[in-house]
C-alpha positions in Angstrom: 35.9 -10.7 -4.6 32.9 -12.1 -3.0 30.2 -11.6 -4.9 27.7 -11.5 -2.2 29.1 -8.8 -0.7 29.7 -6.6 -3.6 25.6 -7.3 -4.6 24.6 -6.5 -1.2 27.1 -3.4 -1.6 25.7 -2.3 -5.2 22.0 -3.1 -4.4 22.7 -0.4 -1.8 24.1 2.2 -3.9 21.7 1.8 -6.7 18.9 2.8 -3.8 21.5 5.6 -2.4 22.4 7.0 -5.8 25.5 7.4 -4.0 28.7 5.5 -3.1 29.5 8.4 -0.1 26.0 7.1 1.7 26.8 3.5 1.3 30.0 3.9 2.2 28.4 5.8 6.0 25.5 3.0 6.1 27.9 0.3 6.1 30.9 1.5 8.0 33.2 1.2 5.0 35.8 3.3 3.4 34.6 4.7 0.1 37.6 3.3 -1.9 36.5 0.0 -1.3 32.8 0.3 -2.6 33.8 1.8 -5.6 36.5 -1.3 -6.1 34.1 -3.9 -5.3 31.7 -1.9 -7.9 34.8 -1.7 -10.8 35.4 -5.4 -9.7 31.7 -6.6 -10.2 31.6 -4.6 -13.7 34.1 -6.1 -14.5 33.6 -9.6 -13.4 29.9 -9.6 -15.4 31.6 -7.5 -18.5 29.2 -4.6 -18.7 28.9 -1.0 -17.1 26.3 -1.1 -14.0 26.9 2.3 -13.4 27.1 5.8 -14.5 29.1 8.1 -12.6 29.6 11.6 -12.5 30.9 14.6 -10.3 27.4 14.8 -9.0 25.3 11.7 -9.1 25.6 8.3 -9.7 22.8 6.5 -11.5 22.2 3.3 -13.1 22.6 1.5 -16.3 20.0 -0.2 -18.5 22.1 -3.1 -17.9 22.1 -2.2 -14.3 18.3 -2.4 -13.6 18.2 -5.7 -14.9 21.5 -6.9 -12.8 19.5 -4.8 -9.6 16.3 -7.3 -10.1 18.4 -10.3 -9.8 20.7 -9.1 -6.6 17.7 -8.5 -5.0 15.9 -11.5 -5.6 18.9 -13.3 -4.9 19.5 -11.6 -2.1 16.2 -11.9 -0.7 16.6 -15.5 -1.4 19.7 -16.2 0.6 18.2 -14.5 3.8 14.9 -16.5 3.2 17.4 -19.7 3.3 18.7 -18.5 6.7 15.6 -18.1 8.3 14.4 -21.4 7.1 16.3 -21.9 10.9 13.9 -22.2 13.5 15.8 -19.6 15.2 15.5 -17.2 12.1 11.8 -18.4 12.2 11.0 -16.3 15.8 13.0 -13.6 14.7 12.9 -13.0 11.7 14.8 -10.6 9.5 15.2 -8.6 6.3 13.5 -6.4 4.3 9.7 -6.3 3.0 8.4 -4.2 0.2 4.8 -3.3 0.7 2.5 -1.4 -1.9 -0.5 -0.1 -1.0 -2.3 2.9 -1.0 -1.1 5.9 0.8 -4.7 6.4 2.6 -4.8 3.1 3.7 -0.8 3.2 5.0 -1.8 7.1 6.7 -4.9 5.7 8.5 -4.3 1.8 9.3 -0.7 0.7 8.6 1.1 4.0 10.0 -0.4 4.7 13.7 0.3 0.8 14.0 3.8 0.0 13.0 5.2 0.7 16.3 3.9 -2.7 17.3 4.7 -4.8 14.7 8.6 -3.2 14.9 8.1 -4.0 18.6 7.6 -7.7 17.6 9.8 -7.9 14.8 12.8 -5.2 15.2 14.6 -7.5 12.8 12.4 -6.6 9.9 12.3 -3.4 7.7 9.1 -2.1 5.6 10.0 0.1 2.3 6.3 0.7 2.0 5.2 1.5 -1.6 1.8 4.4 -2.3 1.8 3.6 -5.9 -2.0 2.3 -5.8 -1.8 1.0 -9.4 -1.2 -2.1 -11.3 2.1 -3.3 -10.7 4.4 -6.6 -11.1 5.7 -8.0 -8.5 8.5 -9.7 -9.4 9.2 -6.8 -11.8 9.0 -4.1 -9.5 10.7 -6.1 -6.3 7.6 -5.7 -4.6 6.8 -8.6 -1.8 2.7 -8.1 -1.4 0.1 -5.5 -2.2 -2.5 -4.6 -0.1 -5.7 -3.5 -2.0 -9.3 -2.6 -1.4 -12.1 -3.3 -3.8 -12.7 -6.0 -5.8 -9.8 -7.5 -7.7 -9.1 -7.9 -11.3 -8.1 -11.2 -12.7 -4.8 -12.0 -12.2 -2.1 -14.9 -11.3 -1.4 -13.3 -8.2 -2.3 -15.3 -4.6 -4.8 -12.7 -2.9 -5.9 -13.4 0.6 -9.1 -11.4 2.0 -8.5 -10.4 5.2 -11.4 -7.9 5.5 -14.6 -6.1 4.4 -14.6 -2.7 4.8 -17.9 -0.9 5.4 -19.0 1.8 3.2 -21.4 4.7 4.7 -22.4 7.9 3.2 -21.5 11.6 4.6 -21.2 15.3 4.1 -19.8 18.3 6.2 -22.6 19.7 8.8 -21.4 23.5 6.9 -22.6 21.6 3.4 -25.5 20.4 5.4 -26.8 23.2 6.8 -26.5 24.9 3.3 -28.2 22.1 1.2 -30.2 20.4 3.8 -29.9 16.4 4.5 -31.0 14.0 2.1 -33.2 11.2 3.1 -34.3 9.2 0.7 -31.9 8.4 -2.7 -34.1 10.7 -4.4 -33.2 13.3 -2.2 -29.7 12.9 -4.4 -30.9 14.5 -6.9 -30.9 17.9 -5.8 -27.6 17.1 -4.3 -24.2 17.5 -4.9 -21.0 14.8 -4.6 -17.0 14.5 -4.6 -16.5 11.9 -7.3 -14.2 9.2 -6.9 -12.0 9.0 -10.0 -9.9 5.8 -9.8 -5.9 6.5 -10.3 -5.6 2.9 -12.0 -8.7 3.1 -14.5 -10.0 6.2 -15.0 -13.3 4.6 -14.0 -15.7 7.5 -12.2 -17.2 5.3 -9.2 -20.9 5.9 -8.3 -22.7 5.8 -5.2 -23.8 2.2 -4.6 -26.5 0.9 -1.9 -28.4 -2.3 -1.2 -32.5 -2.2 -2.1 -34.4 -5.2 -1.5 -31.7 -7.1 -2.2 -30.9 -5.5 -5.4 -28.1 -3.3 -5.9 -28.7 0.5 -6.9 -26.2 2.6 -8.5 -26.4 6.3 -8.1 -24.8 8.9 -10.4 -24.2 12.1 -8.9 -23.6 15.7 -9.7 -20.0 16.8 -8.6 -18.3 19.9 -9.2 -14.9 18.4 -8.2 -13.9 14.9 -8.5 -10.4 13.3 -7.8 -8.4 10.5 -7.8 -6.9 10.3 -3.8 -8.6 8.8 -1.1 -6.6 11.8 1.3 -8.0 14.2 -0.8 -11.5 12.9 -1.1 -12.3 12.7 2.3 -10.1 16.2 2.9 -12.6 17.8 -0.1 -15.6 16.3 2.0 -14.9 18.2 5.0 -14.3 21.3 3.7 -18.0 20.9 2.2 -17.7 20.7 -1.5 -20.3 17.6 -1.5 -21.4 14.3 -0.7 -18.7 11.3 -0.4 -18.9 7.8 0.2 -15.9 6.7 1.6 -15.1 3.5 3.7 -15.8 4.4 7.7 -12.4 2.9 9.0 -10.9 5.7 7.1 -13.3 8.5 8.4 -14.3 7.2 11.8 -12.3 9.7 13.9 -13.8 12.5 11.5 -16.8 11.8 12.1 -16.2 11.3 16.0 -15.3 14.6 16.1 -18.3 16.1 14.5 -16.1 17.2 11.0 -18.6 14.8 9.0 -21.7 14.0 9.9 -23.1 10.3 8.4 -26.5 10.3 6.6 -29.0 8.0 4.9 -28.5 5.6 7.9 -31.4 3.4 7.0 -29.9 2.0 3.4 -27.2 -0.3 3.5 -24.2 -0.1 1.2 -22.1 -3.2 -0.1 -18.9 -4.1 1.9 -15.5 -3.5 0.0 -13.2 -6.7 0.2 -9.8 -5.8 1.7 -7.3 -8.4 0.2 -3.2 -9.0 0.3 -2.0 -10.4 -2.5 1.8 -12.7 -2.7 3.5 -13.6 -6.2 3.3 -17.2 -4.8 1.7 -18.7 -1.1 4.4 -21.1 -1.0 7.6 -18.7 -1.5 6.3 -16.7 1.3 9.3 -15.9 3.4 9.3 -15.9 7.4 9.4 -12.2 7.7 6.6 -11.6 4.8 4.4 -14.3 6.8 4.8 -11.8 10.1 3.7 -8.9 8.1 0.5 -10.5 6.7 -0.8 -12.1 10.1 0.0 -9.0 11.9 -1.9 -7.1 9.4 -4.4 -9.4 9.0 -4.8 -9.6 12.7 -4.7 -5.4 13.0 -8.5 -5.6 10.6 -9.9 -8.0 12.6 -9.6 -5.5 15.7 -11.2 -2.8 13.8 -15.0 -3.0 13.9 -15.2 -1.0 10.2 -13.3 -3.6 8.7 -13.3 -7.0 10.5 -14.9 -10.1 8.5 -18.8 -11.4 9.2 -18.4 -14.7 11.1 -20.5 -17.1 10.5 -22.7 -20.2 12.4 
């Protein structure tokens, strides 16, 4: 048996939840990837798998083996591109967690360019938005906005995202537009309700130097950054959302930005890696293209300084 075949061949099928798929993906008669799997069970002593008529799923013992094949897995192609041929064309896989507003806005309408670079590398991209592990959860980096919680995780900034305030013209034209923070107070918001925490954000500016915290009244408030923005242009109150994410919305006259004259704080934009030294070829390409795709976007490129 080689073993780093019949990894590679259950990694699959613990993805596929079926040996019929792997069996098509790989161009291999189904009898042989379930021997290689009966052969690896029995080789490590435990069951790996559950089959039945229907489904195929996988063992307590399983998820643990599935970890390691895919770390060492990951590891053996990272060896091979160590090769200064592998290093200009890199290849493999890259799991990527982030947000599913920032993939739908930024990372989507791009990847045909960085597949176009690198058609040797494949993104499983992630919209969990929450804590995760990253070793635990086979993830490679997370890309994150806001500020970041304590962690020993590597995180690189790579941006600032610019925060402005807006409403729907319909919710404008029924309220009228606020023009001083005061003004809020007869107002109406979307609250922000953070998925991870639970934490209701508030409407945050810049005064004098001194930051300034606003609480508004909402009569909906959610926990998507799609749906926030969505809710805010079908008028059912004020948002504060990050422009990068809005820009073509409010191009197009959907939203309509107001209290122009105060300034509210930046958002850092950050990747974080397990570990900036076990950062494989292909990861590398993923993080300077990305990093490289926010500095091109005025909403979200960093201040430089001198």
């Amino acid at each position: 048996m080689d073993r780093f075949e019949a990894m590679e061949i259950f990694t699959r099928v613990v993805e596929a939840n079926s040996f019929s798929k792997v069996s098509e993906l790989l161009d291999l008669p189904r009898a042989k990837v379930s021997r290689t799997i009966q052969a690896l069970e029995e080789h490590v002593g435990v069951r790996l798998l559950n089959r039945s008529t229907r489904q195929v799923s996988v063992t307590e013992d399983g998820a643990l083996f599935y970890e390691r094949c895919v770390r060492i897995l990951a590891e053996v192609v990272d060896a091979e591109s160590s090769l200064s041929s592998k290093r200009d064309n890199p290849t493999g896989m890259i799991r990527v967690d982030t947000s599913g507003t920032l993939a739908r806005v930024l990372l989507l309408p791009a990847l045909g360019d960085f597949y176009q670079k690198y058609p040797g590398i494949e993104v499983r991209l992630g919209l969990a938005d929450r804590n995760i592990d990253l070793i635990q959860d086979g993830v490679d980096c997370v890309i994150r906005m806001g500020a970041l919680e304590e962690s020993s995780l590597v995180a690189r900034r790579i941006g600032d995202s610019r925060i402005v305030t807006c409403a729907s013209p319909a919710y404008l034209e029924r309220y009228g537009v606020p023009e001083t923070l005061d003004d809020l107070d007869q107002h109406r918001a979307v609250n922000y309700v953070s998925a991870r925490s639970g934490r209701t954000f508030p409407f945050e500016y810049e005064v004098d130097g001194e930051s300034v915290k606003v609480q508004m009244k909402s009569v909906l408030a959610v926990n998507d950054g799609n749906v926030y923005i969505g809710a805010g242009v079908q008028g059912y109150g004020i948002i504060q959302p990050s422009r990068f994410m809005v820009a073509e919305l409010i191009q197009q006259g959907a939203l309509r930005e107001i209290l122009t004259s105060y300034r509210c704080p930046s958002t850092p934009l950050s990747i974080l890696y397990a570990h900036r030294r076990n950062l494989s070829s292909r990861l590398r390409a993923f993080a300077d293209w990305f990093s490289e795709l926010v500095q091109r976007n005025p909403d979200l490129r960093l201040p430089t300084h001198g």
